[in-house]
VOLUMTI-607508 format. One line per 3 residues: their letters; for each residue x, y, z of C-alpha. Coordinates in pm, whole numbers. Layout:
N
A = X:Y:Z ~ ...
end
This chain:
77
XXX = 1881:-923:-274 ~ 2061:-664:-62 ~ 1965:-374:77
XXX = 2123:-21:85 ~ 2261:-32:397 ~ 2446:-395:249
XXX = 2213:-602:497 ~ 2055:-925:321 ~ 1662:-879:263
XXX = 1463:-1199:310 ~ 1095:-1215:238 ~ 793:-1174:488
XXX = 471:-985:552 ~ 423:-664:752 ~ 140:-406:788
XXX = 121:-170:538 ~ -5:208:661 ~ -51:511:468
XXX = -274:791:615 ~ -472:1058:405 ~ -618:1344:426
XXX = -972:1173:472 ~ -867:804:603 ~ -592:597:716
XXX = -528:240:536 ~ -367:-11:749 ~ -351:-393:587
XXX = -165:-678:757 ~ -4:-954:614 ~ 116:-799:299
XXX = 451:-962:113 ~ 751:-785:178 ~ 1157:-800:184
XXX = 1286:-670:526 ~ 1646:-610:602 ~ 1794:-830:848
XXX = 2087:-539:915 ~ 1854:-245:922 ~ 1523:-399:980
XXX = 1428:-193:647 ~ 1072:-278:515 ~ 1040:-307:134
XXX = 722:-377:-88 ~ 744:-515:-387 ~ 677:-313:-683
XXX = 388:-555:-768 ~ 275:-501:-420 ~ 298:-143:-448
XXX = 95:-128:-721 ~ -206:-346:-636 ~ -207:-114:-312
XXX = -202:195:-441 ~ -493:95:-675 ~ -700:-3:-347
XXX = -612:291:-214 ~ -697:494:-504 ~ -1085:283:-516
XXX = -1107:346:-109 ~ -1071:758:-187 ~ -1289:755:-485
XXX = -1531:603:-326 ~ -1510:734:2 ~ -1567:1075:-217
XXX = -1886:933:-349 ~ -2043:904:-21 ~ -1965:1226:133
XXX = -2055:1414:-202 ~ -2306:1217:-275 ~ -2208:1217:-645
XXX = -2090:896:-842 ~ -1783:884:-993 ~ -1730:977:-1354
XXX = -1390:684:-1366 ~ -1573:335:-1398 ~ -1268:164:-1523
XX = -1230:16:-1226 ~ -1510:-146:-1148
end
C-alpha cells in the first residue's frame, strides 16, 4: 500500500486518542499502517469501526451515570 505523500505504509500498532467533550480515549497497541516517508498513521477501516463503537458504548454509558438514567439503545449490550 502507499500512502498519499507516495511513501510505502507497513503495518504496526500506535495509540489511538480522540478527546470529547466529556472524556478522552487513549488505547495502545492498536493495528495500524504508518508511512515510512511521512510517518503518517492510518487505521484500518475495520479498526475504525470497532473503535468508534467503544467509543460510542464509553459516552452512552458515561451518560448513564451522570444522568442517572439508563439508556433507551440496548442493542449493544
Amino acid at each position: 500500500m502507499q500512502c498519499k505523500c507516495g511513501g510505502v505504509l507497513i503495518e504496526g500498532k500506535s495509540t489511538f486518542r480522540r478527546s470529547n467533550k466529556d472524556f478522552t480515549f487513549i488505547l495502545e497497541n492498536v493495528p495500524a499502517l504508518k508511512c515510512l516517508r511521512c510517518d503518517e498513521i492510518k487505521f484500518t477501516d475495520k479498526s475504525l469501526e470497532k473503535l468508534n463503537t467503544l467509543m460510542n458504548r464509553i459516552e452512552r454509558d458515561s451518560n448513564e451515570i451522570v444522568t442517572g438514567k439508563p439508556s433507551s439503545n440496548l442493542y449493544d449490550y
